[in-house]
C-alpha positions as CSV (number, residue, x, y, z in Angstrom):
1,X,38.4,49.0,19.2
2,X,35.6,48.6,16.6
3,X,32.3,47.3,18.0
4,X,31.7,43.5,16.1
5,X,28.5,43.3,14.9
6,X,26.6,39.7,14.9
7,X,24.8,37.0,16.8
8,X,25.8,36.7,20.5
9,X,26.0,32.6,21.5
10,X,23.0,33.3,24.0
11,X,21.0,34.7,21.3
12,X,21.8,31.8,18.9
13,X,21.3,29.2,21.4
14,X,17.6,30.8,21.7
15,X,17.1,30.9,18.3
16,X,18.1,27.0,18.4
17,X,16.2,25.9,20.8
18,X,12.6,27.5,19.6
19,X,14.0,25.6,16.1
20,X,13.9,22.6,18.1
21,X,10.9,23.1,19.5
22,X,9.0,24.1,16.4
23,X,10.1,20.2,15.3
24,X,9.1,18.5,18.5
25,X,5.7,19.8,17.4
26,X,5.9,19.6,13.7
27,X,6.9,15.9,13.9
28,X,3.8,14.1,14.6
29,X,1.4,15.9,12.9
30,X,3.8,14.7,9.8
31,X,4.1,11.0,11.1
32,X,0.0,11.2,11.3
33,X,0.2,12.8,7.7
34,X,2.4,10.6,6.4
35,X,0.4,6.8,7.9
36,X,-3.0,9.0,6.3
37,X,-1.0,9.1,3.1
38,X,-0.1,5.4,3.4
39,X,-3.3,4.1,4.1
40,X,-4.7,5.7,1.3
41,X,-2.2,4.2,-0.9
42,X,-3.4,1.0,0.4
43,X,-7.0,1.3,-0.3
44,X,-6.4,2.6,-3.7
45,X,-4.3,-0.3,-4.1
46,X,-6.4,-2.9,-3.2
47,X,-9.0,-1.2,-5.7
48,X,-6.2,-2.2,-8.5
49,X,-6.2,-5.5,-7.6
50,X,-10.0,-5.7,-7.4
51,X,-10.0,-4.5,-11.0
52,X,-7.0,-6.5,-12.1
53,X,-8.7,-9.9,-10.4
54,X,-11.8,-9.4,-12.6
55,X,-9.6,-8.4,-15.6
56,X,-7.8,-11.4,-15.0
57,X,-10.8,-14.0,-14.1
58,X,-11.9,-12.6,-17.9
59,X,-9.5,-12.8,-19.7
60,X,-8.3,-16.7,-18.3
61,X,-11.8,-18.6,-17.1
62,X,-10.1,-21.5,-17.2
63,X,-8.0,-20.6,-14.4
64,X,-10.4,-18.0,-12.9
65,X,-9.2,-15.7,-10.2
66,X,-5.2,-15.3,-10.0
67,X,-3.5,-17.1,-7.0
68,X,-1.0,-14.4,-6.1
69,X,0.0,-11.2,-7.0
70,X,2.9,-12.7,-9.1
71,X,0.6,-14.0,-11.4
72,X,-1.5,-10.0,-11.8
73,X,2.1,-8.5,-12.5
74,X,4.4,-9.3,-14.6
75,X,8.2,-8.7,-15.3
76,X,9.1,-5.0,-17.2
77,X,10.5,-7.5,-20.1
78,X,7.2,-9.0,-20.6
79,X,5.0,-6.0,-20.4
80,X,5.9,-5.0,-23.6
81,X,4.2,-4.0,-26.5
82,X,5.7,-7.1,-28.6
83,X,4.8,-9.9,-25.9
84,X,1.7,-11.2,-25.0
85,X,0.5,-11.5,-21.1
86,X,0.0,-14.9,-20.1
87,X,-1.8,-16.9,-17.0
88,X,1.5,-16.5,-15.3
89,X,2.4,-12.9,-16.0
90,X,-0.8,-11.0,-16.8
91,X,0.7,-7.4,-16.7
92,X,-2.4,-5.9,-15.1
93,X,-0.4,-4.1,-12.1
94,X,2.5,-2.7,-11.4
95,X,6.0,-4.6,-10.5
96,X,6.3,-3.0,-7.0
97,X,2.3,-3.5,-6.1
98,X,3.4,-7.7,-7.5
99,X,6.4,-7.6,-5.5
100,X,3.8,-7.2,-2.3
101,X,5.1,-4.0,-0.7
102,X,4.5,-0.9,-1.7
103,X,3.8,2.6,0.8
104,X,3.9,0.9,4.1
105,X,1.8,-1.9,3.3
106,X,2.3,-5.6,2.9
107,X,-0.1,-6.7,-0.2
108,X,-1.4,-10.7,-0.9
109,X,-3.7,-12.2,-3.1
110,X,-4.8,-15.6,-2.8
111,X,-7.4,-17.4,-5.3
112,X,-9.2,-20.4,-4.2
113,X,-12.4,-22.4,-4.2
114,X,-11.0,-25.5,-6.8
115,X,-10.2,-24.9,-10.1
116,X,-10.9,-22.4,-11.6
117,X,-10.5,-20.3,-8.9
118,X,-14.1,-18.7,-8.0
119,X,-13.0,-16.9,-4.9
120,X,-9.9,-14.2,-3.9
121,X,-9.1,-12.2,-1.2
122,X,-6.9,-9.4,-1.2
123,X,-5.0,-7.8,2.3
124,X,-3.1,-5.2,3.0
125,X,-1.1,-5.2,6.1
126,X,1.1,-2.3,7.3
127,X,4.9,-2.9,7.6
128,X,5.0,-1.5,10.9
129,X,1.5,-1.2,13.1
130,X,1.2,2.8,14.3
131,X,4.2,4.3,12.5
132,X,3.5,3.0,8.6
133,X,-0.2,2.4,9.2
134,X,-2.8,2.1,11.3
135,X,-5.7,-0.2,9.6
136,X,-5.7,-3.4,8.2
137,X,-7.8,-3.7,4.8
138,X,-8.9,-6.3,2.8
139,X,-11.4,-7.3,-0.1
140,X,-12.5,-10.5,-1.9
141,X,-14.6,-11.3,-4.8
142,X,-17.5,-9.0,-3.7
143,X,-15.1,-6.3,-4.9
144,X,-16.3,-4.4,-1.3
145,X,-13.1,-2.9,0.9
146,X,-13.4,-3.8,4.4
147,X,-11.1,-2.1,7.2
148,X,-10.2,-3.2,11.0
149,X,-7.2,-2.3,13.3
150,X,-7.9,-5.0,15.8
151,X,-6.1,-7.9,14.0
152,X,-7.5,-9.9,11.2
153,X,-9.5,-8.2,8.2
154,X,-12.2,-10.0,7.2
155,X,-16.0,-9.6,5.6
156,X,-16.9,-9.3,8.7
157,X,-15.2,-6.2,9.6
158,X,-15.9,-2.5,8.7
159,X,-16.6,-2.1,4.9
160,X,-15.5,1.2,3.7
């Protein structure tokens, strides 16, 4: 009889089961990596929209600052080089940033203050509190990034 060489089933259950554990610690470091990634995203973010709000106020005084993202974006159709951005459609971020979600955040703009609008503020809320993000940020027509994760974002809360 010819000795078979190979992996016994005790030595491949070890093998699986330091595997395993190797994950169970590997997991949350990436989960912490991954809401640090998002909330960067979400800063940098609401920096667009701080530059795309004064782009806009600029460029339409008569209306002044946008009243929703909807109205900074603008569909890939009418982006192009042979239409023109309106009030409505300004093309000055990106269709999934307009759309409101984008990395594990929630996005909204809202311009007030009569017409034309001399105020905005800008939020960005994390899909799912401690798994997508951690902070709640937020900036308005100071153009300064302010950050809690105790509820509602405000200039009152941490700037950045």
């Amino acid at each position: 009889m010819k000795k078979q060489k190979g992996f016994s089933l005790i030595e491949l259950l070890i093998v699986v089961a330091i595997i395993l554990i190797i994950a169970a610690i590997a997991n949350p470091n990436l989960m912490r990596s991954k809401m640090a990634a998002n909330q960067s995203s979400a800063v940098g973010s609401l920096r667009t929209i701080n530059t795309a709000e004064v782009t806009y106020q600029t460029n339409y005084p008569a209306v002044g600052y946008a009243t929703g993202l909807a109205n900074l974006g603008g569909a890939d159709s009418s982006c192009t080089s042979a239409t023109f951005a309106s009030s409505t459609s300004a093309c000055l971020i990106d269709n999934t940033l307009a759309g409101g979600t984008k990395s594990g955040y929630v996005f909204s703009a809202t311009g007030g203050g009569g017409t034309p609008a001399v105020t905005y503020t800008s939020l960005a809320t994390p899909q799912v509190p401690g798994q997508t993000g951690q902070n709640q940020y937020c900036s308005d027509q100071s153009g300064v990034l302010f950050y809690t994760n105790t509820g509602t974002c405000s200039n009152a809360s941490t700037a950045l």
